[in-house]
C-alpha positions in Angstrom: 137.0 85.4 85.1 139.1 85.8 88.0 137.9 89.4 88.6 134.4 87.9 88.7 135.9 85.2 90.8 136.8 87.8 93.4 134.2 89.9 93.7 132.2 86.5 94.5 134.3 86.1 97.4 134.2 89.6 98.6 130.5 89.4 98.5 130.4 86.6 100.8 132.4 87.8 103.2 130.8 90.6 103.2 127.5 88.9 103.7 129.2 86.9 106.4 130.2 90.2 108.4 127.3 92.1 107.9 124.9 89.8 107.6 121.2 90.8 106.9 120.2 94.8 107.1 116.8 96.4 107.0 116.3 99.9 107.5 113.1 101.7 108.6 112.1 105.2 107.2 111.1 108.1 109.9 108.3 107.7 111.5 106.4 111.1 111.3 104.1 110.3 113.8 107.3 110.2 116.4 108.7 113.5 115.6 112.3 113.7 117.9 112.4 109.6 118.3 113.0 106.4 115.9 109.5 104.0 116.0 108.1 100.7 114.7 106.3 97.9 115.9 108.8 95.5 116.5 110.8 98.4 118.7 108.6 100.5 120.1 110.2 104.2 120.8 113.5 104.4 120.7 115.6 107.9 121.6 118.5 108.5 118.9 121.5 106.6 119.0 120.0 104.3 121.2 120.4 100.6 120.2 118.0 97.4 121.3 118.5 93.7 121.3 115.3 92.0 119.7 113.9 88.4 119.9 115.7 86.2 116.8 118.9 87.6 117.1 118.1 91.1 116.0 119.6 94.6 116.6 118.1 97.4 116.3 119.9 101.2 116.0 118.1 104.5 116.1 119.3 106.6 113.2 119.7 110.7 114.5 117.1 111.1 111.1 114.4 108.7 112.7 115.2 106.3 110.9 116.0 102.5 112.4 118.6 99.9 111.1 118.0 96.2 112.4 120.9 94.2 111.7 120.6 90.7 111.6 122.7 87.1 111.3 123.5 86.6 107.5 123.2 83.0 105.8 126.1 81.2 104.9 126.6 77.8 103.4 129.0 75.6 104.8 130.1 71.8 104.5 129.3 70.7 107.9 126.2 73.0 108.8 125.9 75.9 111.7 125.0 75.7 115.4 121.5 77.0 116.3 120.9 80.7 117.6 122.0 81.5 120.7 119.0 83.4 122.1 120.9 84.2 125.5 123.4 86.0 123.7 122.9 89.9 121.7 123.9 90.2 118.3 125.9 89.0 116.5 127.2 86.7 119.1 123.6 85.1 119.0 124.2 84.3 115.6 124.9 80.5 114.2 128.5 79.8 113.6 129.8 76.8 111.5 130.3 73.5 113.1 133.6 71.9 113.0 133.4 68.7 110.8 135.2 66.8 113.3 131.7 66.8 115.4 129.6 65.9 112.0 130.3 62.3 111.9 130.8 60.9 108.2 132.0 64.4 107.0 135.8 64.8 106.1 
């Protein structure tokens, strides 16, 4: 139980720190370059800030990793998205419950 117990909490963590990851296969119709429609052309090992907090990395195989904020639960909920900020300072943090009021 307590080996279960841990790899729990690992998970979230992890979840926490790497939040949400999608990767893109090559595009063969952008031989040389990383494409999609939310990125346009991107040269390899070039990396672009997206609307909603997302990042987006050119893989040196075509492909394309965006990288977005995770979901976590907390007891006194998380501050919006920061949309002048890149990722992941963008991302919501959790509110201190000293500014929640009726939340110990």
């Amino acid at each position: 139980m307590r080996f279960f117990l841990c790899i729990c909490a690992f998970s979230a963590v992890l979840s926490v720190v790497y939040g949400a990851l999608a990767i893109y296969p090559p595009n063969p119709d952008y031989p040389g370059h990383c494409y999609s429609k939310e990125t346009g052309q991107m040269n390899y090992g070039e990396e672009k800030s997206l609307k909603n907090c997302v990042r987006a990395n050119c893989g040196s195989d075509g492909s394309i990793q965006l990288a977005s904020c995770g979901s976590i639960g907390t007891k006194c909920g998380l501050t919006a998205v920061d949309p002048s900020k890149s990722y992941p300072d963008c991302c919501p943090q959790p509110k201190p419950c000293s500014e929640v009021s009726g939340v110990l």
